[in-house]
N, C-alpha and C positions, 0 to 999 in steps of 0.2 A: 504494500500500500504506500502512496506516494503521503510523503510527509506535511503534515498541514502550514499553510502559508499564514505569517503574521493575523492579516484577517479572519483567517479560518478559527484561530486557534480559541480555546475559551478560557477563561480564569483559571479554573485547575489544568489544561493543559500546559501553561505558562509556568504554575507553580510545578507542574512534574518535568517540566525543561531545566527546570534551577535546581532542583532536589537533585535532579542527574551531574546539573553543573558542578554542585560543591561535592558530588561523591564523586567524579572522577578527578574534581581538584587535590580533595583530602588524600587520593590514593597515591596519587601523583608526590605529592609531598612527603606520605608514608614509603614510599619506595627512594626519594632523593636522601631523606632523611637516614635511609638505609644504609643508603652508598656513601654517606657522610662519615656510618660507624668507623670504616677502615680509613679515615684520616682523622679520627679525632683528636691525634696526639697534638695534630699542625691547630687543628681549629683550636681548642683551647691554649696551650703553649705559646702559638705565634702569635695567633689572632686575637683569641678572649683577653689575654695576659700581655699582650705587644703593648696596650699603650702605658700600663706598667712601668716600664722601663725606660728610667731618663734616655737614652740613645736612641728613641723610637724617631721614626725620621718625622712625624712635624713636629716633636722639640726642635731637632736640631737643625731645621729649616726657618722657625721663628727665631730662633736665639742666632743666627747668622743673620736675617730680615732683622732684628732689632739694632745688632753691633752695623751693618751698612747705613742704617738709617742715623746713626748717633745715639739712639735710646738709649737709658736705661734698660741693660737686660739681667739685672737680679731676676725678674721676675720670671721671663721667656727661659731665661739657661739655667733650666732643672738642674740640679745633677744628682739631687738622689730624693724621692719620697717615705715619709718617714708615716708609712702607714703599713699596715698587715690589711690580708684577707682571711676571714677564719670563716668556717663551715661552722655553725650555731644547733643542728638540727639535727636528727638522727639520719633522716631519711634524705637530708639536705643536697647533698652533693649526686644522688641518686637519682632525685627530680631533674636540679640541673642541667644534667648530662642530659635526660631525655628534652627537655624542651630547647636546649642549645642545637641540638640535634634537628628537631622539626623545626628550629627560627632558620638553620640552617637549609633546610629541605624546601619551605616558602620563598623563601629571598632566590635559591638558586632554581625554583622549580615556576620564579614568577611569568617568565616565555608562554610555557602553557597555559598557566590560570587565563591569563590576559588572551589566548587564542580559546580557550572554552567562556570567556565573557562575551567577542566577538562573538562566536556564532551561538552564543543567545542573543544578542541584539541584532545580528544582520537582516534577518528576516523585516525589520524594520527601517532598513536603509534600500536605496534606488541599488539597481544593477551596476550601475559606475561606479559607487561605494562599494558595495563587496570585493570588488575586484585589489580595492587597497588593504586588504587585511593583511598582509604580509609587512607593507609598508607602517600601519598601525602597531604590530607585536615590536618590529625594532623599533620604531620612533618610542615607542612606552616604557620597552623593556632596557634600550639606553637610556632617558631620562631616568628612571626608576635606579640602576648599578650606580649610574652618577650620584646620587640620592644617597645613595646606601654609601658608598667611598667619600661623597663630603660627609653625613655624619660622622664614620667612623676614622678619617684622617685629619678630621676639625672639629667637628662639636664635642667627642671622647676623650680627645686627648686636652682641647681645651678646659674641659669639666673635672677631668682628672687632676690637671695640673693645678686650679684654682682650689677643689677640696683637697686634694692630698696635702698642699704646703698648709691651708689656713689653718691659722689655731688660736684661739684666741686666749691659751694660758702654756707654757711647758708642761706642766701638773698634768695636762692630758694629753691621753695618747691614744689616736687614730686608730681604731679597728674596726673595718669596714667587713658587714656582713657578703658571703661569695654569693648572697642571693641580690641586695642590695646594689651590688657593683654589677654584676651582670644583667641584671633590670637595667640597669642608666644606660649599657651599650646596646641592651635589644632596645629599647624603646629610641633610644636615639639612631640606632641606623632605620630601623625600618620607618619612622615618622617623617626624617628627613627623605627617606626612598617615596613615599606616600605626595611629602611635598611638593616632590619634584614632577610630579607628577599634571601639575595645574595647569598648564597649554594643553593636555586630553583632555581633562573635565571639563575648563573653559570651551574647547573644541563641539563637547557634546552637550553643553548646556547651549549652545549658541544655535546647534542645530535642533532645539527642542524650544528653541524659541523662547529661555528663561534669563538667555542673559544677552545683551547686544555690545557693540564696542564702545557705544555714546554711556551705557550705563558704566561701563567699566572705568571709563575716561572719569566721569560726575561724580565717580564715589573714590579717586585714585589717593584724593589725601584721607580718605577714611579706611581705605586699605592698607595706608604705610602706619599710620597708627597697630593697626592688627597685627602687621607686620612686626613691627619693633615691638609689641605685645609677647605677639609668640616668639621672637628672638630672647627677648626678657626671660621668657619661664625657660626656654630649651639651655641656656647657655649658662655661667655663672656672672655672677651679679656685677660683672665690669664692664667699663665700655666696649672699651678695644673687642672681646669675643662677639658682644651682642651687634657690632659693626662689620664685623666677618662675618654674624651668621647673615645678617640683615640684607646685604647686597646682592648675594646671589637668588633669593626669594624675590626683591624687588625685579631684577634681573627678568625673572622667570613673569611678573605679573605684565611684568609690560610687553613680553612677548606675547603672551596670552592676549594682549588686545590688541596686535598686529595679527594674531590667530584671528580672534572675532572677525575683524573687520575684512579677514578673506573669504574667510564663513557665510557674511553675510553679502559680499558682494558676488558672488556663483551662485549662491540663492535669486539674488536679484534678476542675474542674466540666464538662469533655467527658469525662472517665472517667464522672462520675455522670450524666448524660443518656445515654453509651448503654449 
């Protein structure tokens, strides 16, 4: 039986198109997450634990960017953090493992998710559209690694460097829980990965006719506000970070409305062809 077309379909067939979507995503991700087991020694080690270590290379790219610019860099050239990580819980380090494992199986399993999204929404786009889904999985799936690599080469190490030194007595001494510290690097790579993301969702809100480039322009100083908002919570509480987060988001917003306004101008000119 030939498969039903957008209009054909009913409510619950829509809902057993998604049900389908998130089980062969989940499985998808339970199989990457697999394939993660025999590298784990690199993911936790190099990766979980990398920014750790004064000598991780954006230390040593800021503290070289501070000494050319004349700055003070007490603060950029780490050279040692005076905190621990300790495991608190019985079952602690056992959890860990498995969810570092499937953050690790979503992030690299994101190609597919984003080709099982596409063909739930294709049925809703023109013949001319469909034919770009390949073009959609890389444009989303680069944005997205980019996403993931400034968190975790910028926002992590930044965040690390500001709690690991601060103290505000010698009398205490930093132990950071391993559930604690590996929360601050999933939630900041993948939020940043998410981020980056907003030229797509700009892209399909514009083709759903919720957002236009004029709306985007009228409201652009109520966006950098948000912006410098969410730079504020994501970063620690200094400028200089919350200015590196900040740029490349505005970056990203103003192309989003170079996106609209292409969006809406081949709207314009397939209204007047047919």
């Amino acid at each position: 039986m030939a498969k039903k077309t957008l209009g054909e379909m009913s409510f619950l067939d829509h809902l057993e198109e998604l049900r389908w979507l998130l089980v062969r995503s989940t499985i998808a991700i339970v199989v990457i997450a697999g394939a993660c087991y025999f590298i784990d020694d690199y993911i936790f080690d190099t990766i979980i634990f990398g920014p750790k270590d004064p000598n991780f290379i954006t230390y040593r790219f800021f503290c070289q960017l501070t000494r050319f610019c004349g700055v003070d860099d007490s603060y950029a050239c780490a050279t040692e953090f005076s905190f621990i990580i300790q495991n608190t819980e019985v079952g602690g380090q056992f959890s860990i493992y498995l969810w570092i494992l499937i953050t690790a199986g979503f992030i690299l399993g994101f190609p597919y998710i984003l080709y099982e999204f596409w063909r739930f929404i294709s049925p809703a786009l023109y013949d001319n559209e469909r034919k770009k889904a390949g073009l959609f999985i890389i444009v989303s799936s680069v944005l997205f690694f980019i996403g993931v690599l400034f968190g975790y080469f910028v926002i992590v190490p930044l965040s690390i460097n500001f709690f690991g030194t601060f103290n505000v007595s010698k009398t205490i001494v930093n132990q950071f829980t391993v559930d604690s510290y590996i929360s601050m690097i999933k939630t900041s790579v993948i939020v940043s990965g998410l981020v980056f993301e907003l030229p797509i969702i700009i892209y399909f809100l514009t083709k759903l006719g919720l957002v236009t480039p004029a709306f985007l322009r009228k409201y652009r100083r109520a966006a950098i506000v948000i912006i410098l908002i969410v730079a504020a919570i994501a970063t620690p509480p200094d400028i200089p970070s919350q200015v590196v987060v900040s740029i490349p988001i505005l970056i990203l917003y103003e192309v989003s409305i170079l996106i609209s306004a292409v969006v809406v101008k081949k709207e314009k000119e397939n209204e007047q062809i047919s």
